[in-house]
C-alpha positions, -999 to 999 in steps of 0.1 A, spaced: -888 836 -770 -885 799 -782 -847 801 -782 -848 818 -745 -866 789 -739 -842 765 -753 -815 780 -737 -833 773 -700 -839 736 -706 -807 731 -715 -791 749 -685 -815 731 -660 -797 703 -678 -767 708 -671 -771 720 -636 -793 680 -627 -761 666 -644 -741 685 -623 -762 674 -584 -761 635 -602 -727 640 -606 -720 659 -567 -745 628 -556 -718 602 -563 -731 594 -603 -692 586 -618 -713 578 -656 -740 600 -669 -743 587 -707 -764 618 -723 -744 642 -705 -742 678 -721 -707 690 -720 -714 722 -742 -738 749 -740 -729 764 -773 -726 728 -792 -753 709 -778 -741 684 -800 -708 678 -788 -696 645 -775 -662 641 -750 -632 627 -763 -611 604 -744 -574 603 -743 -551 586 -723 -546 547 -713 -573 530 -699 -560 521 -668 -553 558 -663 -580 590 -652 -597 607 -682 -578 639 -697 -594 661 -717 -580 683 -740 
């Protein structure tokens, strides 16, 4: 039940990052960009005068 839990909080996460982000919010610094490694962190490649690709 405590994992079901979990597993709600962290999707109502990731669906207020995704209105912020809809809203016009171009930096959210403790996004979530995995459900399965909450951990995870994005990696940027690319120039920096270029867009972000991620691979």
């Amino acid at each position: 039940m405590r994992r079901l839990a979990e597993e709600i909080a962290r999707a109502e996460r990731v669906v207020s990052q995704t209105c912020r982000r809809l809203e016009g919010e171009t930096s959210i610094a403790d996004r979530v960009v995995s459900l399965c490694d909450f951990d995870a962190r994005p990696i940027r490649w690319g120039k920096p005068q270029k867009p972000n690709e991620f691979g």
